[in-house]
C-alpha positions as CSV (number, residue, x, y, z in Angstrom):
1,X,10.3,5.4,-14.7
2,X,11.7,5.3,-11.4
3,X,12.7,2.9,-8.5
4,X,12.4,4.4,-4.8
5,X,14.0,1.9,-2.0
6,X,13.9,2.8,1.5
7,X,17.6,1.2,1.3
8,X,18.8,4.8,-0.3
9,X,16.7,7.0,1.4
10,X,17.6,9.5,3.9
11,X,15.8,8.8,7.2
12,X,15.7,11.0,10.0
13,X,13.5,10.5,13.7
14,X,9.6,11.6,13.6
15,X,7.2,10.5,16.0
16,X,9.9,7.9,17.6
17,X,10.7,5.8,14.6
18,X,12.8,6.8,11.3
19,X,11.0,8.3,8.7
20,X,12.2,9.1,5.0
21,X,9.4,11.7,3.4
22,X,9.8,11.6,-0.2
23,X,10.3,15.5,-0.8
24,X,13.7,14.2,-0.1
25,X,13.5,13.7,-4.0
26,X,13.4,16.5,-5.3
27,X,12.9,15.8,-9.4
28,X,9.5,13.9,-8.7
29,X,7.8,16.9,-9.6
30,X,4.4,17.5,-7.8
31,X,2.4,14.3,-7.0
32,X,-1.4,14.1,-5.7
33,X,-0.3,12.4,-2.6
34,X,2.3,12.8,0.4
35,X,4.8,9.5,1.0
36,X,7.1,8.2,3.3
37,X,9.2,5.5,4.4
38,X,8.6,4.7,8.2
39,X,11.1,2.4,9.8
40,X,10.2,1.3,13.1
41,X,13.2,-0.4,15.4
42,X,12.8,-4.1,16.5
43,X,10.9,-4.4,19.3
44,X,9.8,-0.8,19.4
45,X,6.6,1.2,17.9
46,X,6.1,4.6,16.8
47,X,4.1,6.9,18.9
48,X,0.2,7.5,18.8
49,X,-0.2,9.7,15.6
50,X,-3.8,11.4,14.3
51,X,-3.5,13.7,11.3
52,X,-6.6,15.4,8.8
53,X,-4.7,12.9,6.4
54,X,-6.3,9.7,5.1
55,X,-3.2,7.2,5.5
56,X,-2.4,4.3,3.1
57,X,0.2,1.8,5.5
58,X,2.2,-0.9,3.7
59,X,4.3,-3.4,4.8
60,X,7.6,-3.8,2.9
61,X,9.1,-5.3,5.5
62,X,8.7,-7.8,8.5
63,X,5.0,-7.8,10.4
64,X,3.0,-5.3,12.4
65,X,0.2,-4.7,14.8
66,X,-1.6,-1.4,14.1
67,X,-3.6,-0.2,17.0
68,X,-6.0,2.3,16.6
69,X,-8.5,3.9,19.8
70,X,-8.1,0.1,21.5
71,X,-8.5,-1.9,18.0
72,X,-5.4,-4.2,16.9
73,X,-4.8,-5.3,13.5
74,X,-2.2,-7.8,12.7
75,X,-0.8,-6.5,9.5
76,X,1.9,-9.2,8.2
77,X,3.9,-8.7,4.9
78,X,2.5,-7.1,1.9
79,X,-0.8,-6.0,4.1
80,X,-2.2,-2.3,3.7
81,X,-4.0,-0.5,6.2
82,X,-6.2,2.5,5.4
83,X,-6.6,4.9,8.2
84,X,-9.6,7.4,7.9
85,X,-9.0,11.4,9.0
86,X,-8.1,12.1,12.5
87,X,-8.0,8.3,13.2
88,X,-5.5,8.0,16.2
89,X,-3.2,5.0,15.8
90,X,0.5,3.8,16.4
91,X,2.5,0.9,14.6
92,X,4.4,-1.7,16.5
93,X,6.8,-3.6,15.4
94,X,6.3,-7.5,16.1
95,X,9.5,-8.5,15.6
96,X,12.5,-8.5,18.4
97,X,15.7,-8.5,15.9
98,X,14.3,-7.2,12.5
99,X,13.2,-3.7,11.8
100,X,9.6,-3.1,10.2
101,X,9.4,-1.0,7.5
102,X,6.2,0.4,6.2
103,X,5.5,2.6,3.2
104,X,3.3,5.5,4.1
105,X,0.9,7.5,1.5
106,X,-1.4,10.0,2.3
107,X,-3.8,12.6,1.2
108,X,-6.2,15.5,2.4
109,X,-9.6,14.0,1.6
110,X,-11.8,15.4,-1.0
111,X,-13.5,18.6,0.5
112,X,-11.8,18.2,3.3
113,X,-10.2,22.2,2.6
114,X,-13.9,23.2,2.3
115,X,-15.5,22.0,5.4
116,X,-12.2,22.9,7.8
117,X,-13.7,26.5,7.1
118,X,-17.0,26.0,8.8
């Protein structure tokens, strides 16, 4: 068993917030999934991402909007927010003097390998 904080992790900028991906740890051994910490600074948002990825979102900490093509999601404490493939979206952090920190998971859907040979 293990405990992963985003207190320990090493973060480091990506797409104008602070990310921690999780091949930081090294002895977890292969896992079905990518992860990552995402810290955004109060106030501030990350910039307009879109990835093959599907994209698990959850807030561990403070309250988000998630905006995707126009569409805004209020996405307070504990929320997850599932992001289909190639969905364009950004995070913004609601909060003027706490930071937001989200837990990121993703994954190439099934067959997506397949049919990005057509």
């Amino acid at each position: 068993m293990r405990c992963l904080s985003n207190d320990s992790s090493r973060l480091g900028e990506e797409s104008g917030i602070l990310t921690g991906r999780w091949t930081q740890y090294a002895d977890l051994g292969e896992l079905p999934f990518g992860a990552m910490w995402c810290v955004v600074p109060p106030g501030s948002h990350s910039e307009e991402d879109c990835h093959p990825e599907r994209e698990l979102q959850v807030v561990v900490n403070g309250s988000a909007v998630v905006d995707s093509a126009g569409t805004k999601i209020d996405a307070p404490l504990g929320a997850a927010i599932l992001l289909d493939s190639y969905e364009r979206h950004g995070v913004h952090n609601r909060s003027a003097d706490q930071p937001l920190v989200l837990l990121s998971i993703y994954w190439m859907p099934e067959g997506a390998a397949e049919s990005s040979d057509g």
